[in-house]
N, C-alpha and C positions, 0 to 999 in steps of 0.2 A: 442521378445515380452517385452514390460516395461509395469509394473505393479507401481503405483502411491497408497501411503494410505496415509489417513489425521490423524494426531495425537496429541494432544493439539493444534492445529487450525494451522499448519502448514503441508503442503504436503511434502510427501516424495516420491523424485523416488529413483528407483533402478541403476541408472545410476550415483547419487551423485548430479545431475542436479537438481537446484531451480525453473528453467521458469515456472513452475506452480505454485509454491504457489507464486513469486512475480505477475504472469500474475491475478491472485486470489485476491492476497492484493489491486493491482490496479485499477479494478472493482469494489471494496468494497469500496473504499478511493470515488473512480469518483462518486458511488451514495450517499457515504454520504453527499459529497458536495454539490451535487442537494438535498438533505433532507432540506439542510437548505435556510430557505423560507426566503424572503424580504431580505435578508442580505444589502440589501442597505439602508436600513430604520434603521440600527444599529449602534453603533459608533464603531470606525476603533479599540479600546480598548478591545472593546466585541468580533469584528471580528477575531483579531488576536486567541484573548483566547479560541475561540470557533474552529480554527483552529488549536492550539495546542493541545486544549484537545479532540479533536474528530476527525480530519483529520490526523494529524502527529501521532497518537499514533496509527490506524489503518495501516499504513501504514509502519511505520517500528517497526510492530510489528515481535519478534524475528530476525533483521535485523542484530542486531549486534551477532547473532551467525552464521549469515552464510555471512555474508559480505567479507569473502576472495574467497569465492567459486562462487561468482556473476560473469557472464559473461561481457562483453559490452552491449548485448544485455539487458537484466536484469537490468542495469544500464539506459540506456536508456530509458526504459518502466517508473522507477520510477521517473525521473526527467519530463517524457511527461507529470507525474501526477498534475508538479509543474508547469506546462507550461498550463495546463486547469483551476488553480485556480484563 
């Protein structure tokens, strides 16, 4: 049985396994992006910024504490994310 808890907004298995909280991050990242309305009616200055401060920082949030313990899979999932903006 694996038991999963969420703590300071990161999921923890029992396994040492991250695919949750990145499969997590990346749902949260893909709707933020659909949050953001007309983006085509903005200039590419605001866009970027609006992807830095809102899409990138969702997304690898706590990334760089568990970045050796990432799978391919896991790796994968977060670049799909880059491949839908």
């Amino acid at each position: 049985m694996c038991f999963n808890t969420q703590n300071l907004g990161i999921t923890l298995q029992t396994k040492g396994y991250f695919r949750l909280h990145i499969k997590e991050r990346t749902v949260v990242t893909l709707k933020a992006m659909y949050d953001i309305q007309h983006i085509q009616k903005i200039s590419l200055k605001t866009a970027m910024l609006l992807f830095n401060t809102k899409i990138l920082s969702i997304l690898t949030y706590i990334l760089n504490l568990i970045w050796e313990k990432l799978t391919e899979k896991d790796l994968h999932s977060i670049d799909g994310v880059k491949q839908n903006s």
